[in-house]
Structure formats: C-alpha cells, structure tokens
C-alpha positions as CSV (number, residue, x, y, z in Angstrom):
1,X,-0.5,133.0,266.9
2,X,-0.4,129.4,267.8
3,X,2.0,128.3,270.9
4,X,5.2,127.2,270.1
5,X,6.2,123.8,270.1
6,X,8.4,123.6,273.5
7,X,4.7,124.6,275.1
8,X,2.5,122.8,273.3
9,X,4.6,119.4,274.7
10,X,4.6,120.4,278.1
11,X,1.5,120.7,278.4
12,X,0.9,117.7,276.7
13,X,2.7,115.6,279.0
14,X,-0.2,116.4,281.3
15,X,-2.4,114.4,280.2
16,X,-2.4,110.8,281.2
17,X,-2.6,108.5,278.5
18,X,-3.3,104.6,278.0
19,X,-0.2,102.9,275.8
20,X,-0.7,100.8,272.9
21,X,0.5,98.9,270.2
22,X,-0.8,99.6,266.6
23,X,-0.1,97.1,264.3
24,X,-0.6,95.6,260.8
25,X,0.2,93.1,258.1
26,X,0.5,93.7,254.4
27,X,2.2,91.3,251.8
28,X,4.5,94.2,250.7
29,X,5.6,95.2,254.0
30,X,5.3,92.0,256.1
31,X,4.0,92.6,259.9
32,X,4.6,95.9,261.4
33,X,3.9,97.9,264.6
34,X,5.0,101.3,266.5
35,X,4.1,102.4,270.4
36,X,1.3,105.0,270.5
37,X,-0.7,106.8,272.5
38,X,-2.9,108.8,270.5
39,X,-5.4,106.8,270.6
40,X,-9.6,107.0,271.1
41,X,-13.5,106.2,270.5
42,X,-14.9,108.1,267.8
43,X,-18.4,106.2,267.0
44,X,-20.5,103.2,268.9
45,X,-22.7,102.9,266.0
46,X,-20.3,101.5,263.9
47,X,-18.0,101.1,266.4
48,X,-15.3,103.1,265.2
49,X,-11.7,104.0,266.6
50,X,-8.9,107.0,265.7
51,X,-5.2,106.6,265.8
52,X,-2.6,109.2,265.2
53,X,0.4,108.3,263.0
54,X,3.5,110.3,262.5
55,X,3.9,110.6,258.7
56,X,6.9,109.8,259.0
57,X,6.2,106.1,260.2
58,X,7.2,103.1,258.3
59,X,4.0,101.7,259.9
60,X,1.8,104.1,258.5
61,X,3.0,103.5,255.1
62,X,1.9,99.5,255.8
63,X,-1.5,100.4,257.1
64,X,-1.8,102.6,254.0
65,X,-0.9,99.4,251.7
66,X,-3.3,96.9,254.0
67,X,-6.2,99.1,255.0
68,X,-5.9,97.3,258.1
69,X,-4.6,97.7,261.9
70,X,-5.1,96.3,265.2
71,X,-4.7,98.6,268.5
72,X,-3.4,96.5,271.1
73,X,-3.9,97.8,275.0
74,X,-0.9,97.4,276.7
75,X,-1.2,95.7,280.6
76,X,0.8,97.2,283.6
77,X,3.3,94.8,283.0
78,X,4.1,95.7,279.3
79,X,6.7,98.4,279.8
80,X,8.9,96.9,277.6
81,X,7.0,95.8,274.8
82,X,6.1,99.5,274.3
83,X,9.9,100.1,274.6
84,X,10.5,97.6,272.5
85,X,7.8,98.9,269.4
86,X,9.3,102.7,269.9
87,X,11.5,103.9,267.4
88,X,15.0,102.9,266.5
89,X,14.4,99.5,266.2
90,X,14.2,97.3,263.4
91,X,10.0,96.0,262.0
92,X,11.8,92.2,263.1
93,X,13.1,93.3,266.3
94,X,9.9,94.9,267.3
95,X,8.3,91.4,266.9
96,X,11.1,89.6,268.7
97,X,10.1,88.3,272.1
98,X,6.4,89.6,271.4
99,X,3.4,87.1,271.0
100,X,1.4,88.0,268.3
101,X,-1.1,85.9,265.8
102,X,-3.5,87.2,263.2
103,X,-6.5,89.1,264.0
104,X,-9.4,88.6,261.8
105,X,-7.8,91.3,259.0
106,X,-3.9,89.9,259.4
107,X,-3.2,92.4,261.8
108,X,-0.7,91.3,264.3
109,X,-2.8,91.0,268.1
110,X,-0.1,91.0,271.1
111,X,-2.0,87.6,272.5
112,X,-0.5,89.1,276.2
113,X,-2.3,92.9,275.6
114,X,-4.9,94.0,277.9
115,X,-7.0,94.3,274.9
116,X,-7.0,94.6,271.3
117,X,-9.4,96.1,268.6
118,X,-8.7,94.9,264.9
119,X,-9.7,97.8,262.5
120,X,-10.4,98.1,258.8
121,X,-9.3,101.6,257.6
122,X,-12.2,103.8,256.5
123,X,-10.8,106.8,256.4
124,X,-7.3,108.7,256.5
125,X,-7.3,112.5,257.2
126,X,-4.5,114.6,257.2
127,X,-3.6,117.2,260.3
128,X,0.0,118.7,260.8
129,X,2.9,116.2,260.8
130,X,0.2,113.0,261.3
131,X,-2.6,110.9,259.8
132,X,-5.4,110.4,261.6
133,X,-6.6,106.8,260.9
134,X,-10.5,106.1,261.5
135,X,-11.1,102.2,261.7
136,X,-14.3,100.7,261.9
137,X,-13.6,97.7,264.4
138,X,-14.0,94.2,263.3
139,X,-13.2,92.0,266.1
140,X,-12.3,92.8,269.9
141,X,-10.5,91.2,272.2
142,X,-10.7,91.5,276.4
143,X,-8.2,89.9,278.7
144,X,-8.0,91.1,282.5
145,X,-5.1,92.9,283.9
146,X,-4.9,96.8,285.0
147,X,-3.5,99.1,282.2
148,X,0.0,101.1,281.2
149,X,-0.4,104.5,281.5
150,X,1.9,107.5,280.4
151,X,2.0,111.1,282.1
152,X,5.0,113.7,282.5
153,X,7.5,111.3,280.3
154,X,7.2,108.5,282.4
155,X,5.4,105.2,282.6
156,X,2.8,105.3,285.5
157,X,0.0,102.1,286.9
158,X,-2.8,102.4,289.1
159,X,-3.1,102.9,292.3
C-alpha cells in the first residue's frame, strides 16, 4: 500500500531543491510561466531536461500548444519572482515587473535568471496528477550569481 499523501509531502520537503521559472509562448495562449521545482538532467547526449507539470496548469496546456519552454534558474535574490509566477495570479501579472525576451523557440527567458535552458518538447509522459515534459535543449544561457533554493517550506541560500 503506497503512503498517504500527508507523508509523502513531508518527506518531501526534505529535499533541497533549486527554484525555477518554466516558461513559454504560443500564439493561442500568449506568454506564460509557473514557479517549479521539479526540475532535472535526463540526457548529455542530446542534452535533454525534465520538468514536472501539474495537469492542472494553465501553463502546461501552452507548452502542449507551443512544443516549447524555457527553464529559467532563479538567483538568491529572486524570491519574489518565484512568488510572483506561483499560483493565484493572473498569466499578465506573472510577467509584470519581470524581464523577459524571446529565447531562440519564443519562450520567455527571465534576462535577470541565474540561468536559462530553452527546450523543444520531445516528449510528454503521463504519471499521477503531472506531466513529465522531456525537452531537448536548444540554447543555454549562464549568468553568475549563487542560486534560490527550497527545503522544509521555506526559501533557503548558501552559505
């Protein structure tokens, strides 16, 4: 019998995490982005990345329509952007106050991010409540800074 819920969070929130900011552009949906930290390397050779998207997401549906996203690293400093993509907020008001320009797919890249990967979808697999979204990365971007990091609910930096 699998764990409940309750316990499967908890223990969760153990494990320290890097934030980011996936986003994308399609013509039906205009630009669009969500906080999340479900996030990793699956291949170097292609370079390919995984992120995990709530199927409930208006986000997801846009990466769905675009076949395109961009994972954007968040720096130390970035608290609020990630705030500001979480839920209950409007696609425009995530954007608000947030420097962005096209990647080389359209996908929004936060131009202050600690790093961004621009993705094309290649493939989108179904587990639970999410879609796991495989990208093969086009174009990377590196900026210096030190990172945002997430463990036991709260927002943590190095040391």
């Amino acid at each position: 019998m699998p764990v409940s819920v309750d316990d499967f969070k908890k223990a969760l929130q153990l494990w320290a995490s890097g934030v980011t900011v996936v986003t994308t552009q399609s013509g039906k949906f205009g630009v669009q982005g969500m906080t999340v930290t479900a996030f990793s390397s699956v291949s170097v050779d292609p370079p390919q990345i995984l992120v995990c998207i709530n199927d409930s997401a208006d986000t997801g549906v846009g990466i769905e329509e675009s076949q395109c996203f961009a994972v954007n690293v968040l720096t130390s400093d970035q608290q609020d952007v990630s705030n500001q993509f979480a839920g209950g907020r409007s696609q425009k008001e995530r954007f608000e106050n947030a420097a962005w320009e096209p990647g080389t797919t359209g996908a929004p890249i936060l131009t202050d991010s600690l790093m961004s990967l621009d993705c094309k979808v290649v493939e989108k697999v179904r587990a639970g409540t999410h879609w796991i979204m495989i990208g093969e990365v086009q174009d990377t971007i590196c900026r210096s800074g030190d990172p945002l990091l997430y463990y036991c609910g709260n927002y943590r930096q190095l040391v």
